[in-house]
N, CA, C and O atoms as a GROMACS GRO file, in nm:
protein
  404
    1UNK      N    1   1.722  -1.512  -0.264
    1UNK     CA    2   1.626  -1.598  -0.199
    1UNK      C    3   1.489  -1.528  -0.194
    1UNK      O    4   1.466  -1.418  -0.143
    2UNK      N    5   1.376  -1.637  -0.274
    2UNK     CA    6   1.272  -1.520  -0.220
    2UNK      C    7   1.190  -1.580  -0.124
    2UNK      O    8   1.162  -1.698  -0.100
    3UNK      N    9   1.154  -1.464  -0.069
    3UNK     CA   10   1.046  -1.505   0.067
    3UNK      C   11   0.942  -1.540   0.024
    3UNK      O   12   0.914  -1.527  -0.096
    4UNK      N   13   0.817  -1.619   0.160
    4UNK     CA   14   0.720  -1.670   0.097
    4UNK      C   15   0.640  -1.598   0.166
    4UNK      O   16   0.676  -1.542   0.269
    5UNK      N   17   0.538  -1.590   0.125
    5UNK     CA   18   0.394  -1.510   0.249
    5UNK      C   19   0.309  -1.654   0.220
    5UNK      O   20   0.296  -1.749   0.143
    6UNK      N   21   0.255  -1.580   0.371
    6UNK     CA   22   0.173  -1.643   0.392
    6UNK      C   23  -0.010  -1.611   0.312
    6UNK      O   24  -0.021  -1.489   0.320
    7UNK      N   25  -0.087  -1.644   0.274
    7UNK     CA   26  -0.217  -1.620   0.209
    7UNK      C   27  -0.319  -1.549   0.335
    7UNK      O   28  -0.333  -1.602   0.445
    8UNK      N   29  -0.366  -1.456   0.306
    8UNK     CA   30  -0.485  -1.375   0.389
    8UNK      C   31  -0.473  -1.230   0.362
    8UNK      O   32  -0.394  -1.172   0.288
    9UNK      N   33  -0.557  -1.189   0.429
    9UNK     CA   34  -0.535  -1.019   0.460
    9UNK      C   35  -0.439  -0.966   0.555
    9UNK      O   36  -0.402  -1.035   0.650
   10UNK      N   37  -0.381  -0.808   0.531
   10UNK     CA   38  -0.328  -0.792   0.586
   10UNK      C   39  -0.360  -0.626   0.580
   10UNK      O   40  -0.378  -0.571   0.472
   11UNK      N   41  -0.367  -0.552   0.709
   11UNK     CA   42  -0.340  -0.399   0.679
   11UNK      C   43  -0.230  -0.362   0.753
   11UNK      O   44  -0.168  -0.431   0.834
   12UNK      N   45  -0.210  -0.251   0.722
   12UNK     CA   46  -0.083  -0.152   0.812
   12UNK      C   47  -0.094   0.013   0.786
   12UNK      O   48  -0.161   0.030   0.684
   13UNK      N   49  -0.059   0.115   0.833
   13UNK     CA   50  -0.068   0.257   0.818
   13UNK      C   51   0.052   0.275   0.776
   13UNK      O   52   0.121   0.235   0.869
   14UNK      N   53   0.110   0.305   0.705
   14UNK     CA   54   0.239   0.408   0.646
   14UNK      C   55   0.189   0.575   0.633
   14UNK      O   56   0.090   0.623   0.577
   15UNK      N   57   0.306   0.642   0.714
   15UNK     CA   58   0.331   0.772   0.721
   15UNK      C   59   0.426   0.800   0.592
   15UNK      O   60   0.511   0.742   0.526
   16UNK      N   61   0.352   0.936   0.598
   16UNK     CA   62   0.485   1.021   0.493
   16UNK      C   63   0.524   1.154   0.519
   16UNK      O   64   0.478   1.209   0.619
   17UNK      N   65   0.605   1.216   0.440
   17UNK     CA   66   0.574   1.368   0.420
   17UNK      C   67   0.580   1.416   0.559
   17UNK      O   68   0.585   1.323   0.640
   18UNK      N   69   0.582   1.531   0.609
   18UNK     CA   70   0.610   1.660   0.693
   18UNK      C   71   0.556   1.616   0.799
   18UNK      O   72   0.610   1.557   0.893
   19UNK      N   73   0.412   1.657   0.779
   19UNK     CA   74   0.252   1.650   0.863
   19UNK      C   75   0.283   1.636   0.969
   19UNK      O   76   0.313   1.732   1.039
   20UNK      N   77   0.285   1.493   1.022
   20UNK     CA   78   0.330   1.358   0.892
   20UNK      C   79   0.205   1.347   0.861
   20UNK      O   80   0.126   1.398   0.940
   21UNK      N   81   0.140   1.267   0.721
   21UNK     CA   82  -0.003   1.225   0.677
   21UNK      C   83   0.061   1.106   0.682
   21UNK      O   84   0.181   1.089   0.707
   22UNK      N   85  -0.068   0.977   0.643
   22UNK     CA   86  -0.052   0.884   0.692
   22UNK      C   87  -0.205   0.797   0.633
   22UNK      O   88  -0.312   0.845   0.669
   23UNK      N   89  -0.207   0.686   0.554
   23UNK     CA   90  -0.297   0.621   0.498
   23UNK      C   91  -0.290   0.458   0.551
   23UNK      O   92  -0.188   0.405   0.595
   24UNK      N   93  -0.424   0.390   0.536
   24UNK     CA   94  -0.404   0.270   0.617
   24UNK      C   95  -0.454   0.193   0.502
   24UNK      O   96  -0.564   0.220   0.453
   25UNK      N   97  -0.374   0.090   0.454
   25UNK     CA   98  -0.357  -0.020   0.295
   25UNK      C   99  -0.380  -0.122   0.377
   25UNK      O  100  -0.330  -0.147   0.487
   26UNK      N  101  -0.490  -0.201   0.291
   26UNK     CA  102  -0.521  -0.342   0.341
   26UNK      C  103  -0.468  -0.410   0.202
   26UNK      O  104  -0.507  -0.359   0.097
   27UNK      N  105  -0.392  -0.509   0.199
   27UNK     CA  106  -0.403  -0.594   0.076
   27UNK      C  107  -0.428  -0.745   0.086
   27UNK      O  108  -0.417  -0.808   0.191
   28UNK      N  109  -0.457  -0.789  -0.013
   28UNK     CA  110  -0.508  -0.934  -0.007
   28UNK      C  111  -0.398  -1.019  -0.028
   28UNK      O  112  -0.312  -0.967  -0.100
   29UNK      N  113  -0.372  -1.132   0.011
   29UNK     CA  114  -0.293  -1.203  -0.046
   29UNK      C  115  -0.296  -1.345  -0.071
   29UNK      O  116  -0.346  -1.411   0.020
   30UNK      N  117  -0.238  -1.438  -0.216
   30UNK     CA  118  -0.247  -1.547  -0.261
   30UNK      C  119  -0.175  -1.579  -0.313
   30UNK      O  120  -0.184  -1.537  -0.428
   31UNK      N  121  -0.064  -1.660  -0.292
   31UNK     CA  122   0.042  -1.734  -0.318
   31UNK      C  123   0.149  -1.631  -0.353
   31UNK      O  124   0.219  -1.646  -0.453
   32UNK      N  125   0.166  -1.500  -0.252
   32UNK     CA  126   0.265  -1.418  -0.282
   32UNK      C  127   0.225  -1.273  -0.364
   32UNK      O  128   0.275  -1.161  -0.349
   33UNK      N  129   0.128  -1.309  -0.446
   33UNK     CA  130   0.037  -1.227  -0.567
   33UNK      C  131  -0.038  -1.126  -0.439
   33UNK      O  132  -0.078  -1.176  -0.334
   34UNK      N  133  -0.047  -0.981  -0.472
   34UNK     CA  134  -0.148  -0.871  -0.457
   34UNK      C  135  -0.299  -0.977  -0.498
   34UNK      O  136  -0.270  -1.072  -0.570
   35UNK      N  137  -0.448  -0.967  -0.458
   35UNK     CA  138  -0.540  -1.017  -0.519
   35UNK      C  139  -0.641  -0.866  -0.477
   35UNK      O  140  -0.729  -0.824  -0.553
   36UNK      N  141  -0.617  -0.821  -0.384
   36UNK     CA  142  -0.706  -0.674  -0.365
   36UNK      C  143  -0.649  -0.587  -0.290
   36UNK      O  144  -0.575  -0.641  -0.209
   37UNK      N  145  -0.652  -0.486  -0.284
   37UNK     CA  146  -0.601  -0.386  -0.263
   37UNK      C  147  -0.677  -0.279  -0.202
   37UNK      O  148  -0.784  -0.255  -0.258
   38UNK      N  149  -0.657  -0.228  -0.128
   38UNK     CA  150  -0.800  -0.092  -0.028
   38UNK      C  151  -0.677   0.038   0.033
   38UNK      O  152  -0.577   0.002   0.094
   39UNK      N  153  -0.695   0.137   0.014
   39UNK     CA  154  -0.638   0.246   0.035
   39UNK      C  155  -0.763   0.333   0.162
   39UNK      O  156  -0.865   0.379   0.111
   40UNK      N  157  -0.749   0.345   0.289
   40UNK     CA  158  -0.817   0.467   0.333
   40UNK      C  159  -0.742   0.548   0.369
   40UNK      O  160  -0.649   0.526   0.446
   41UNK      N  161  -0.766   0.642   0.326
   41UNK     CA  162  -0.748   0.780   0.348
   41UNK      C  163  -0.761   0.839   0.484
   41UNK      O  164  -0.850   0.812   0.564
   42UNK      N  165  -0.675   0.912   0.500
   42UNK     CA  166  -0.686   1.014   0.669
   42UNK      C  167  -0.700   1.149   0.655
   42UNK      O  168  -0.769   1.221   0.728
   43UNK      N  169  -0.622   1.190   0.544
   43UNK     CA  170  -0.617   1.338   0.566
   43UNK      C  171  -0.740   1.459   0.580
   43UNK      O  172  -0.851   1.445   0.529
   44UNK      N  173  -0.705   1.559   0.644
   44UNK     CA  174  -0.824   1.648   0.688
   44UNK      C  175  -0.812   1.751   0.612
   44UNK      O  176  -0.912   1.813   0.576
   45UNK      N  177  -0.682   1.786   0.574
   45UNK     CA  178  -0.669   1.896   0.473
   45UNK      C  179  -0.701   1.884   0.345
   45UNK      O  180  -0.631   1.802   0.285
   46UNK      N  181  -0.801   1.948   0.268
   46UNK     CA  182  -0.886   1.957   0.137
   46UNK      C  183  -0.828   1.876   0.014
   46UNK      O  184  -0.888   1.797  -0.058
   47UNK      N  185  -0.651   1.929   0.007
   47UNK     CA  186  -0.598   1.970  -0.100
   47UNK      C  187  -0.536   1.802  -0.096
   47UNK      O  188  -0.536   1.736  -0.200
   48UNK      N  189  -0.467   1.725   0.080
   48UNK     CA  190  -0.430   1.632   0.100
   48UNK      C  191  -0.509   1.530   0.061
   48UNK      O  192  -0.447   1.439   0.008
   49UNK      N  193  -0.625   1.517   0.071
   49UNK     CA  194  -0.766   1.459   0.086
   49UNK      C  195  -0.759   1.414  -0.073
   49UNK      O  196  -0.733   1.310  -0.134
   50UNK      N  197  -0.792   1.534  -0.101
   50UNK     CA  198  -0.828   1.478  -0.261
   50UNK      C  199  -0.714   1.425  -0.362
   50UNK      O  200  -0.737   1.359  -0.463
   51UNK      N  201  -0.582   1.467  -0.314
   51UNK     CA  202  -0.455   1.305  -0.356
   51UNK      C  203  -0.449   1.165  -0.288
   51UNK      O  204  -0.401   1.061  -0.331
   52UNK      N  205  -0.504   1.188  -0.182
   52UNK     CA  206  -0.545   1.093  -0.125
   52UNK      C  207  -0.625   1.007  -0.161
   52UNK      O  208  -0.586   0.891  -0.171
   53UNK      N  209  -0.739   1.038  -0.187
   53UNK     CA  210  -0.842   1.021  -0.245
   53UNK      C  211  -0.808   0.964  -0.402
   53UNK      O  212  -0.820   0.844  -0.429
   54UNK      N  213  -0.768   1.057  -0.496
   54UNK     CA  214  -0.724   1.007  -0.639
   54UNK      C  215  -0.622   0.865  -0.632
   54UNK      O  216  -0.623   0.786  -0.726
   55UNK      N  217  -0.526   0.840  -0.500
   55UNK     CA  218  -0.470   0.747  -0.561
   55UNK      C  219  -0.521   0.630  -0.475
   55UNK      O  220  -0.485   0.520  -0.517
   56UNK      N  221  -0.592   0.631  -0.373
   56UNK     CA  222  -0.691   0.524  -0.336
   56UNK      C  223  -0.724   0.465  -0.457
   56UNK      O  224  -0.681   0.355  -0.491
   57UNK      N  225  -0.833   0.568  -0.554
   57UNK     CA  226  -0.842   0.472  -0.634
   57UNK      C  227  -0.779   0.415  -0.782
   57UNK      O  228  -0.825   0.328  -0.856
   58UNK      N  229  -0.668   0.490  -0.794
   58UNK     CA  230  -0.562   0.430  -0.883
   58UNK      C  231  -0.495   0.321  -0.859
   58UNK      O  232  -0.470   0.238  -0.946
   59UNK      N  233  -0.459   0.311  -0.735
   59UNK     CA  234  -0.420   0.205  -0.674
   59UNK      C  235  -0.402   0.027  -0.719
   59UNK      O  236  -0.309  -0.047  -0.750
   60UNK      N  237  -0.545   0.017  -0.700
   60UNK     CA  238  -0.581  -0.169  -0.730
   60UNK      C  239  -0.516  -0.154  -0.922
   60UNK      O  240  -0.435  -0.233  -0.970
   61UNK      N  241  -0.560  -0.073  -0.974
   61UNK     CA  242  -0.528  -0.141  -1.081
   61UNK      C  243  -0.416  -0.152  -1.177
   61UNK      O  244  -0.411  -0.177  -1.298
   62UNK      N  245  -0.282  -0.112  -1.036
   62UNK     CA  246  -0.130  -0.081  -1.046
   62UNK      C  247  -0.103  -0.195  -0.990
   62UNK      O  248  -0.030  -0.273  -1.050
   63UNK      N  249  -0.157  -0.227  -0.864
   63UNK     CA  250  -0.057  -0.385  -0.751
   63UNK      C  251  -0.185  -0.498  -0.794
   63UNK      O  252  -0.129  -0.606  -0.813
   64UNK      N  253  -0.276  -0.506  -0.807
   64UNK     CA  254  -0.356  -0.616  -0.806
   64UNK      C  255  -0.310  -0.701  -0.960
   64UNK      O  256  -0.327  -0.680  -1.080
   65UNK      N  257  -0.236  -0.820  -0.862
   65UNK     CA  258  -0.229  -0.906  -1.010
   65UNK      C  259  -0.028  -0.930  -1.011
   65UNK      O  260   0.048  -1.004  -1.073
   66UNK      N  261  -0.011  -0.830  -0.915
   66UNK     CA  262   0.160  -0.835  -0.934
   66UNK      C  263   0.163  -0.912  -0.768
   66UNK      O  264   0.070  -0.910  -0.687
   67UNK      N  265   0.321  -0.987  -0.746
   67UNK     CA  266   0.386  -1.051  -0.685
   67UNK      C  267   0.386  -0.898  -0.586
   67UNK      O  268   0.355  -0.794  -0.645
   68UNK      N  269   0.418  -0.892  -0.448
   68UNK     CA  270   0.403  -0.841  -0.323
   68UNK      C  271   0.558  -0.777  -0.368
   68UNK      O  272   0.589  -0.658  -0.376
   69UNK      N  273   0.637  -0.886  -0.394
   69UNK     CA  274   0.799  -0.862  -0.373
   69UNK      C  275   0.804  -0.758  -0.480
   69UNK      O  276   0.913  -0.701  -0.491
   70UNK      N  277   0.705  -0.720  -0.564
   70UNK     CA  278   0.784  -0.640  -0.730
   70UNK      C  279   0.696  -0.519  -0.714
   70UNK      O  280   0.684  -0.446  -0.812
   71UNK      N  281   0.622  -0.481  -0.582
   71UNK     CA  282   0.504  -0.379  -0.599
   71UNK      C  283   0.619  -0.252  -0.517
   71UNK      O  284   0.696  -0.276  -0.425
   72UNK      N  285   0.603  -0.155  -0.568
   72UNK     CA  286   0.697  -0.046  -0.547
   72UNK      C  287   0.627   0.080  -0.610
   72UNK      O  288   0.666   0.113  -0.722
   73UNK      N  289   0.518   0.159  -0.545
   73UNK     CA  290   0.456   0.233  -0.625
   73UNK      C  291   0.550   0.399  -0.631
   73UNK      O  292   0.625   0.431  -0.539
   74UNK      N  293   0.530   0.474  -0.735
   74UNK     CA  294   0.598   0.591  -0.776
   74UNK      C  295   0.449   0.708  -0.785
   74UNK      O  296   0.334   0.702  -0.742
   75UNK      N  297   0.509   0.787  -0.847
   75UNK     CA  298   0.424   0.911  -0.838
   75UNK      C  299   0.267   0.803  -0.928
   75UNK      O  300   0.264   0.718  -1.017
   76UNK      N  301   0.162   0.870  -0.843
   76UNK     CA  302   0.029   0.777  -0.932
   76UNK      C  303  -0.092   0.906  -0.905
   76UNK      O  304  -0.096   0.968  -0.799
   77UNK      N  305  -0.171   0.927  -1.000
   77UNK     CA  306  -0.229   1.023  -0.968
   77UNK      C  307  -0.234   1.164  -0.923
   77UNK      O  308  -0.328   1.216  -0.862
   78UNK      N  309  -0.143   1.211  -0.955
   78UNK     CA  310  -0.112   1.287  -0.969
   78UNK      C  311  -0.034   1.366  -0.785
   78UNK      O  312  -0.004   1.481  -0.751
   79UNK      N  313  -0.030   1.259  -0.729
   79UNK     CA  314   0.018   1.217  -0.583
   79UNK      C  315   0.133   1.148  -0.555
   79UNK      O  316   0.154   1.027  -0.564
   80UNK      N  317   0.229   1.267  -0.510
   80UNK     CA  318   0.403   1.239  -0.504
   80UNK      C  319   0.444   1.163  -0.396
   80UNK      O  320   0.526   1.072  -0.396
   81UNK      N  321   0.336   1.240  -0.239
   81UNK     CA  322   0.362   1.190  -0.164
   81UNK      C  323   0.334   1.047  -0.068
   81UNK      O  324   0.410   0.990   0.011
   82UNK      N  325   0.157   1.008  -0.121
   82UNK     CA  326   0.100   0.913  -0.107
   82UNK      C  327   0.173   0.799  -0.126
   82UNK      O  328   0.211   0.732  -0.029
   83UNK      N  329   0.200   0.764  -0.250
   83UNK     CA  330   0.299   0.668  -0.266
   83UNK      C  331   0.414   0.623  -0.138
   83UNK      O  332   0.421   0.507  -0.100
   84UNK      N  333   0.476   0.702  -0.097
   84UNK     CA  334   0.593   0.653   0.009
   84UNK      C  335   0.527   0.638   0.138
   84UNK      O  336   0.584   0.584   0.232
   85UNK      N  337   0.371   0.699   0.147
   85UNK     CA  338   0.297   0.607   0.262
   85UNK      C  339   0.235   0.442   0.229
   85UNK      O  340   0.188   0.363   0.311
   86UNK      N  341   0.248   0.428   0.119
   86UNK     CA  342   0.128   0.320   0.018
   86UNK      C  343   0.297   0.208   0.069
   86UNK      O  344   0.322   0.119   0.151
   87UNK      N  345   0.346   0.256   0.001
   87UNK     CA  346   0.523   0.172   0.027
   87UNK      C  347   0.578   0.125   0.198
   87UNK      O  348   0.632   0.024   0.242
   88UNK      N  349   0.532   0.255   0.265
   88UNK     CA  350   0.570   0.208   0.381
   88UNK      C  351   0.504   0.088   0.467
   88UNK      O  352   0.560   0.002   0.536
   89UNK      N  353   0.388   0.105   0.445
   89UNK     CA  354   0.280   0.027   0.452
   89UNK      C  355   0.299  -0.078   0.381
   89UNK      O  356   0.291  -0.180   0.448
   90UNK      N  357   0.318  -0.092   0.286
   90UNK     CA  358   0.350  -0.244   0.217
   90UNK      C  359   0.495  -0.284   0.263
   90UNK      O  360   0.519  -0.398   0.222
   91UNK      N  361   0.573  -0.243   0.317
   91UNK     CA  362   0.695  -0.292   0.427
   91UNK      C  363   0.640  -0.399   0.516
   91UNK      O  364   0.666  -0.519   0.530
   92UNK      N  365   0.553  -0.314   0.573
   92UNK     CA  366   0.516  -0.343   0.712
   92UNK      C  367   0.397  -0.503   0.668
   92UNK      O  368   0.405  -0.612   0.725
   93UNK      N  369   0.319  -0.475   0.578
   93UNK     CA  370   0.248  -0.591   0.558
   93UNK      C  371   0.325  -0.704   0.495
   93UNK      O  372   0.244  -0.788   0.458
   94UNK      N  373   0.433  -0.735   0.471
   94UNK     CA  374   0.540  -0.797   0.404
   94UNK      C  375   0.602  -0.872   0.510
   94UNK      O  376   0.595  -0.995   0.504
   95UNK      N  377   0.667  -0.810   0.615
   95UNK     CA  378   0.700  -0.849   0.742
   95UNK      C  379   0.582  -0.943   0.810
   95UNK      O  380   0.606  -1.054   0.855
   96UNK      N  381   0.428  -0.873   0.812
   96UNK     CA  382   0.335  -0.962   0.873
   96UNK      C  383   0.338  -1.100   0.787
   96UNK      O  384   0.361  -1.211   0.834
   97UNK      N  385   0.312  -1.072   0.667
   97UNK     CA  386   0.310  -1.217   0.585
   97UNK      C  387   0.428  -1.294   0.607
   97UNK      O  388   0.412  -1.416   0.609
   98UNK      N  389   0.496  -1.268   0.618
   98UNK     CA  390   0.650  -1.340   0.616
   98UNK      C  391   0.594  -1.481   0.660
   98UNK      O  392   0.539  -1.486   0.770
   99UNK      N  393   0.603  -1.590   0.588
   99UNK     CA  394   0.619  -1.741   0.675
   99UNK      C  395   0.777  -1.760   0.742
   99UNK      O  396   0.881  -1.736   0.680
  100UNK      N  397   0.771  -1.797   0.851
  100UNK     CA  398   0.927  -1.856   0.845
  100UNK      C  399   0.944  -2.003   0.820
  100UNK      O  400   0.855  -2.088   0.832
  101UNK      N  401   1.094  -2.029   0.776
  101UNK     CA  402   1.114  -2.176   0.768
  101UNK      C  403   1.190  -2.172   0.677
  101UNK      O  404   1.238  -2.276   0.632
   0.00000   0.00000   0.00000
């Protein structure tokens, strides 16, 4: 069964990793479809920052254009851990979209 979302914006923060670090994903949404995508960044540490940073903007042009339900990001930019905050975060905005009925 697939679920439906609802159309608008949505953000959420997903944590990862030790720290914990932790990035806040806004994505757009239209008829289920990614339409934009925004990654900010938190981290304070240099080395965190700048994977952070690299897959912010790798990002849009991995989920923008794909269905919400099929977006599942993996290592991107050279950033192992970002990803399972980018994911957790797209949990959580999935749940907000949810229509019921």
């Amino acid at each position: 069964m697939r679920t439906a979302y609802a159309d608008g914006t949505y953000t959420a923060t997903g944590q990862y990793g030790n720290a914990p670090s932790f990035i806040t994903v806004t994505v757009t949404l239209h008829a289920g479809v990614i339409t934009s995508a925004d990654v900010k960044t938190h981290a304070t540490n240099p080395t965190s920052l700048d994977y952070q940073r690299r897959f912010a903007a790798a990002v849009p042009a991995v989920v923008v254009g794909k269905p919400i339900e099929q977006v599942k990001v993996d290592r991107l930019a050279g950033s192992s851990g970002t990803p399972e905050g980018f994911n957790a975060a797209l949990e959580q905005i999935k749940k907000q979209a949810a229509k019921s009925g």
